[in-house]
DRENDO-1510 file (C-alpha; in Angstrom, 1 decimal, always signed):
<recs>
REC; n; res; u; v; w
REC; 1; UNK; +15.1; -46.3; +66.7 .
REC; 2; UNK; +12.6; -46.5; +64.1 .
REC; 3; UNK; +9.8; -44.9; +66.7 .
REC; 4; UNK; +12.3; -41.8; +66.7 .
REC; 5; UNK; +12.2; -41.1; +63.1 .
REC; 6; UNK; +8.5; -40.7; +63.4 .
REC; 7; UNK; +8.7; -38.0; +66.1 .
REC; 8; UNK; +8.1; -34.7; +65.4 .
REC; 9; UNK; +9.7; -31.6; +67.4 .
REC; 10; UNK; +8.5; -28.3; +67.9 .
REC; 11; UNK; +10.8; -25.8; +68.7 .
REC; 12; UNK; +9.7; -21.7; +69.3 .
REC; 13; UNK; +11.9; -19.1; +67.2 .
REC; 14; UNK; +13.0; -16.1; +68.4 .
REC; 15; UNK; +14.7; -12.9; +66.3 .
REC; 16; UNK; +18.0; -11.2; +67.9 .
REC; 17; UNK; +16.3; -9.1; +70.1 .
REC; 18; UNK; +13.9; -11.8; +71.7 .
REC; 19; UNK; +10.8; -11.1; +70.0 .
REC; 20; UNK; +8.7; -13.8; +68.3 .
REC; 21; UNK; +8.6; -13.4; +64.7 .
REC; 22; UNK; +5.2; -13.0; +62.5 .
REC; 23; UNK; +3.3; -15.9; +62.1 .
REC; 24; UNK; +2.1; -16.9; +58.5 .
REC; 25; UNK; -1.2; -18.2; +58.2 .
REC; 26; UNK; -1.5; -21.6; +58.6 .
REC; 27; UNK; -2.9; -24.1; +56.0 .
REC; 28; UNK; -5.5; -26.5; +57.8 .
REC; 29; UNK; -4.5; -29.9; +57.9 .
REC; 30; UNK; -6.8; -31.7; +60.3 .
REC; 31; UNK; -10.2; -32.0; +61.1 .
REC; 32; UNK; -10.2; -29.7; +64.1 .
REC; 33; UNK; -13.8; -31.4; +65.8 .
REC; 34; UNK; -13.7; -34.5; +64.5 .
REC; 35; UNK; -17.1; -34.6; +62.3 .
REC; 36; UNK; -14.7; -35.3; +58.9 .
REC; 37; UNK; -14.0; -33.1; +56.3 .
REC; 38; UNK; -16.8; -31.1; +54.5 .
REC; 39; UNK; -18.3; -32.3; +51.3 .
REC; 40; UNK; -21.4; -31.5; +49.2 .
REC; 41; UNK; -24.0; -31.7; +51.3 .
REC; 42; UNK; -26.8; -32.5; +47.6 .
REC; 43; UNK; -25.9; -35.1; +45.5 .
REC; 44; UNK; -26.0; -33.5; +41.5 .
REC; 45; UNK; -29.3; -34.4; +39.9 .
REC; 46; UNK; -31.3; -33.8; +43.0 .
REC; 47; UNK; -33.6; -30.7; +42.4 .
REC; 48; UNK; -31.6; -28.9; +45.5 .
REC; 49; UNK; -28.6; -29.1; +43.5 .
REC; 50; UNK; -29.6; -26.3; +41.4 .
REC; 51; UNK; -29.1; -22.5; +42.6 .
REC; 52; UNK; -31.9; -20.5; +42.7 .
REC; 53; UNK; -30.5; -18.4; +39.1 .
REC; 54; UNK; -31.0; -21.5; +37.4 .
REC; 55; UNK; -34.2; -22.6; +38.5 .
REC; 56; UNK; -35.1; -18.5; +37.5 .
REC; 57; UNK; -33.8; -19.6; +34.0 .
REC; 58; UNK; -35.4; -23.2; +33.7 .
REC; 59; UNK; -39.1; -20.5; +34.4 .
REC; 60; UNK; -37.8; -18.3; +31.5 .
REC; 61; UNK; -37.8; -21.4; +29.3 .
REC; 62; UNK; -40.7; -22.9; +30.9 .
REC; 63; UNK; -42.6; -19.8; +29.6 .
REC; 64; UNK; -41.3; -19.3; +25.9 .
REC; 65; UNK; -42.2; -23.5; +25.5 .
REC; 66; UNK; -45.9; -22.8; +26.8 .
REC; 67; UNK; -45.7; -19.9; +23.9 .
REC; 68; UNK; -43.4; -22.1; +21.3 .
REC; 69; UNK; -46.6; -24.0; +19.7 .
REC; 70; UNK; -48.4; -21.3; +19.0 .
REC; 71; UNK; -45.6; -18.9; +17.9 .
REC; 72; UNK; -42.8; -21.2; +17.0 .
REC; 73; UNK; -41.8; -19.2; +13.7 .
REC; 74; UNK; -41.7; -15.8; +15.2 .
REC; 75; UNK; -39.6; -17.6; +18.4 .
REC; 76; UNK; -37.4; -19.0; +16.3 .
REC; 77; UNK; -35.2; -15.6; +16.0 .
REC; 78; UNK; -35.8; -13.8; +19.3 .
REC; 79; UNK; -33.4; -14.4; +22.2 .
REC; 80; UNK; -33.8; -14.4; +25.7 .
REC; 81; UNK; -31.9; -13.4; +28.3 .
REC; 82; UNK; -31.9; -13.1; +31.8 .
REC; 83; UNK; -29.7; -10.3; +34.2 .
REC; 84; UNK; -29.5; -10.6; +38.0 .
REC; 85; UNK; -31.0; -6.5; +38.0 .
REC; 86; UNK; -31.6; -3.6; +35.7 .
REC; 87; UNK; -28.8; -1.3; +34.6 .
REC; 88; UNK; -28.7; +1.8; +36.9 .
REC; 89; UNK; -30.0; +3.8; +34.0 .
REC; 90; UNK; -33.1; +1.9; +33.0 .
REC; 91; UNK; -34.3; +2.1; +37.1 .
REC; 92; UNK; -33.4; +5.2; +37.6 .
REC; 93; UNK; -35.8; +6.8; +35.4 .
REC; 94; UNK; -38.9; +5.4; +36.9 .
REC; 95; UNK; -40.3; +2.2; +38.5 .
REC; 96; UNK; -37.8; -0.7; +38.4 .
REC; 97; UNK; -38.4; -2.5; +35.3 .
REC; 98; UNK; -39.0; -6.4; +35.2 .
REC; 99; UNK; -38.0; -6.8; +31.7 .
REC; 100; UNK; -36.1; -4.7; +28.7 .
REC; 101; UNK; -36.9; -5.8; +25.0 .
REC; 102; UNK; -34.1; -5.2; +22.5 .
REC; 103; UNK; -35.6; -4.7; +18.8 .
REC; 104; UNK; -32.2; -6.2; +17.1 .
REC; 105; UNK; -30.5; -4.6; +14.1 .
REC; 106; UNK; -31.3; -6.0; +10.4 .
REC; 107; UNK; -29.9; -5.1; +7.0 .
REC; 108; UNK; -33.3; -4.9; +6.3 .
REC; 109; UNK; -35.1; -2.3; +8.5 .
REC; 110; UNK; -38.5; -5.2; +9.2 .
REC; 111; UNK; -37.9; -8.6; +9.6 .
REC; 112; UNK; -35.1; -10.8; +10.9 .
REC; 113; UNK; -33.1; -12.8; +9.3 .
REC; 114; UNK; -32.2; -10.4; +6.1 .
REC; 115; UNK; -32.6; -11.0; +2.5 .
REC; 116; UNK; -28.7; -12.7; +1.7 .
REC; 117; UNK; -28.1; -9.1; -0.4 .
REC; 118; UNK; -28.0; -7.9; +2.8 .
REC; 119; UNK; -26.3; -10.8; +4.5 .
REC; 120; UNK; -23.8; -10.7; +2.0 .
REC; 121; UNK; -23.3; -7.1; +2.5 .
REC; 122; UNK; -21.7; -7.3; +6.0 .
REC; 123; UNK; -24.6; -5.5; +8.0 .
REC; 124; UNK; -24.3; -5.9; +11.5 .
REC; 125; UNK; -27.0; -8.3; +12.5 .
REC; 126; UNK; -28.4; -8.2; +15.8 .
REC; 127; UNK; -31.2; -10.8; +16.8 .
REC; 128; UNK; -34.3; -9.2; +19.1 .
REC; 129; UNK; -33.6; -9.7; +22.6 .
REC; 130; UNK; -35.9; -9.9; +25.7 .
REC; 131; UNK; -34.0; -9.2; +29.0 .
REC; 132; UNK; -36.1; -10.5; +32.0 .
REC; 133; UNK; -34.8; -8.7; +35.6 .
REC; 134; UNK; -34.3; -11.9; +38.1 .
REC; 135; UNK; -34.1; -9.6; +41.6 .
REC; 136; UNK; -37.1; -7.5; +40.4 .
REC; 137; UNK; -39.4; -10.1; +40.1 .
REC; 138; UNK; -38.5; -12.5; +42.6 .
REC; 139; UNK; -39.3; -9.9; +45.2 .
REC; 140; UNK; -42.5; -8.8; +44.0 .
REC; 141; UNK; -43.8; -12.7; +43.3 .
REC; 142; UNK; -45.0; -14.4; +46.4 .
REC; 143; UNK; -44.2; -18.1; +46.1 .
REC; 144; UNK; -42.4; -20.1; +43.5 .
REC; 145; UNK; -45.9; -20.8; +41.5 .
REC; 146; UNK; -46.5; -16.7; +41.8 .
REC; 147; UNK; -43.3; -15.9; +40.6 .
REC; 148; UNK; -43.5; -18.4; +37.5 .
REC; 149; UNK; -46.9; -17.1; +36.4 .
REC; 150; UNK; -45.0; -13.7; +36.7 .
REC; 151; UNK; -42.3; -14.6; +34.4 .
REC; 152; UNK; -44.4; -15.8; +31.8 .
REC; 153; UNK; -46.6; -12.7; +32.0 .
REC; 154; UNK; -43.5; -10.8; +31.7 .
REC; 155; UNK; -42.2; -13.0; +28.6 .
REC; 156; UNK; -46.1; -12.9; +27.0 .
REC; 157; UNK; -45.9; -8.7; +27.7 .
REC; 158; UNK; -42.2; -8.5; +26.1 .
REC; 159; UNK; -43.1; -10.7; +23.2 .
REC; 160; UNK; -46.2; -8.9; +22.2 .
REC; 161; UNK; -44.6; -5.8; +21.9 .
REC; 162; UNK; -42.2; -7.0; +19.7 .
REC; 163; UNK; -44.3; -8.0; +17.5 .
REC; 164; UNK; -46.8; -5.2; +18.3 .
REC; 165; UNK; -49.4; -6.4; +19.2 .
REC; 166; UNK; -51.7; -7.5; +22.5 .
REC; 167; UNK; -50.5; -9.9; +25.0 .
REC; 168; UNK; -54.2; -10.9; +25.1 .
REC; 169; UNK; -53.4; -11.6; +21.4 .
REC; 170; UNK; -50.3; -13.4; +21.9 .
REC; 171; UNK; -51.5; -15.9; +24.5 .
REC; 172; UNK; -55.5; -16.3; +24.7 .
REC; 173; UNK; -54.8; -17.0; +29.0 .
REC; 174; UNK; -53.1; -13.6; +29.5 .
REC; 175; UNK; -55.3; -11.9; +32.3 .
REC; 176; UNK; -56.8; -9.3; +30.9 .
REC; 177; UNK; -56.2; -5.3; +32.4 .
REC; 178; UNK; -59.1; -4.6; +34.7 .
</recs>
């Protein structure tokens, strides 16, 4: 008797009027080939394991280090960002851009941080920003060493202008416009 309790019966349900009702969806519970349940097919750790957006944003930071001993002090308050594509607005007025620089908001009206009158004051403070476009570049670079030589052209372009000046200036390896 023990063997019975095991046993499981199926039964089909009908409604009044000899119809089948609905059927619900069914949660899988078996492995319906036999090749075992899936699992992560890349161990963490393993360079694979990391999406495509974050090896994009380990290039961003690859670029501002290969500026950082030259221009650690003026780094030290800019922010960087990065956004899968441009807002409709910025592309619609032209070319698609690869990068948008945000001046930032001091108390001040020049440098960042403010004097602590100004601090003190409650002035909305705003860090400079620069936005690099991911999509944008990725599909104008041809290769993963084109596209990091890309982004830091784009970060070497971005920075300069925010602190006005030539990205020939800013990093002595810029190529220069022909």
């Amino acid at each position: 008797m023990p063997e019975m309790a095991n046993r499981v019966t199926l039964r089909t349900v009908q409604t009044g009027d000899g119809s089948r009702p609905e059927r619900t969806a069914r949660i899988p519970r078996r492995d319906r080939h036999g090749r075992g349940l899936r699992g992560i097919l890349v161990q963490p750790g393993v360079p694979l394991y990391r999406t495509r957006a974050q090896r994009f944003d380990d290039l961003v930071l690859q670029a501002v280090a290969r500026l950082e001993p030259r221009w650690e002090a003026h780094l030290a308050g800019v922010e960087f960002a990065v956004e899968e594509i441009p807002p409709v607005g910025d592309a619609a007025a032209g070319p698609v851009p690869l990068s948008r620089l945000e001046p930032g908001t001091s108390g001040t009206g020049g440098g960042f941080p403010p004097s602590g009158a100004d601090a003190s004051a409650g002035a909305a403070l705003r860090p400079p920003r620069i936005v690099v476009y991911r999509r944008p570049l990725v599909a104008r670079a041809d290769g993963d060493d084109d596209l990091g030589e890309l982004v830091f052209e784009v970060v070497v372009e971005e920075f300069a202008r925010l602190l006005g000046m030539n990205p020939e200036d800013v990093d002595p390896s810029y190529p220069a416009e022909d």
